[in-house]
Each structure stands twice: as structure tokens, then as C-alpha cells.
N, C-alpha and C positions, 0 to 999 in steps of 0.2 A: 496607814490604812484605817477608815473608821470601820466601828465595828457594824451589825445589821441592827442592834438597839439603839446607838446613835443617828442612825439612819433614818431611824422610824422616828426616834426623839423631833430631829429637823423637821421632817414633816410633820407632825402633829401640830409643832411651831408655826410654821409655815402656813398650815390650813386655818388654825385660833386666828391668825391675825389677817388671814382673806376675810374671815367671816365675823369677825368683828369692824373689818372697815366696812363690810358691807352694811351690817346691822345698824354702825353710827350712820348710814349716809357717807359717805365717803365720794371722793371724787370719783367718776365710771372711769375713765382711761384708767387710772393707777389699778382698781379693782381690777378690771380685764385683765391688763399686762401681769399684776400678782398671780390670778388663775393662770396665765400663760404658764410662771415661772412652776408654779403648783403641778401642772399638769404635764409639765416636761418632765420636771424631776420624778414621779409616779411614772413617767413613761420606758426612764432610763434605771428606777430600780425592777422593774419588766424585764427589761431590754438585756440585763446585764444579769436575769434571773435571780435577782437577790431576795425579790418577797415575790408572791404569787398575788395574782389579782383579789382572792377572798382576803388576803390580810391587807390588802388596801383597803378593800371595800369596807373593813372594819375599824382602819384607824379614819374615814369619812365617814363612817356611821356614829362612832363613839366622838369625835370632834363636831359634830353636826349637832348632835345630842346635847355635848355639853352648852353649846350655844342657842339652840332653841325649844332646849325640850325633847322629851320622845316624840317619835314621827307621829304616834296613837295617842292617844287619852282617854280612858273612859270617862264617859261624860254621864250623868247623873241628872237626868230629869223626872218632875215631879208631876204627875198629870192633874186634871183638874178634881179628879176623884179621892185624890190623896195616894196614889201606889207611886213606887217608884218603878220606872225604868232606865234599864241600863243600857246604854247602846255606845259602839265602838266607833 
């Protein structure tokens, strides 16, 4: 029996390498079918109540993250008068 940190381990695995094939351009079928494989497995640690939906929703926020960045940024513009603003 694997434990529930190996669990999470796979899927983190799992998720780096959807979204990195997607990032390279990757072929779309293999992409789809990977999310398929992704989104069962999320479906059946549910299903079988081993993690709850917010600690999914946090190893796809923190693997999402690793690969593109925070979802925000503050962005830092310079207007023609010389002030900065700051806008999200």
C-alpha cells in the first residue's frame, strides 16, 4: 500500500510532465490522453477520499506555478510624467 505523500508525489510527477509537454508543443492527442490519465487519477484519490479537493487544488496551483509563473504579477508602469504605477 502506498502511502498518501506518495500519492501526491505521482501526481505532482504526473501534472510537471502534462505541462511541460504542453509548454514544448507537444503532440495534442498524447497531451489530451496524459490530462485524461491526470484527471482520473485526481478523480479516484476523491473517490476513494484519500486527499480532499482543496489539496488537489493546491498541488495544481503549486505545479502550475512552478511552470509558468504566479497566476498575478504586479506589473510596474512608468507614466509619461514620471510617477510610477502599480497595477495587478
Amino acid at each position: 500500500m502506498r502511502t498518501k505523500a506518495e500519492l501526491m508525489t505521482d501526481l505532482s510527477t504526473m501534472l510537471r510532465d502534462v505541462l511541460a509537454a504542453k509548454a514544448a508543443g507537444g503532440n495534442h492527442g498524447r497531451i489530451a490522453r496524459a490530462h485524461g490519465y491526470v484527471d482520473g487519477y485526481m478523480r479516484a484519490l476523491l473517490d476513494l477520499e484519500i486527499v480532499t479537493k482543496n489539496e488537489l487544488l493546491e498541488v495544481v496551483a503549486a505545479e502550475r506555478e512552478r511552470a509558468s509563473g504566479p497566476a498575478m504579477r504586479v506589473l510596474e508602469e512608468v507614466t509619461p510624467a514620471g510617477k510610477t504605477v502599480v497595477a495587478a
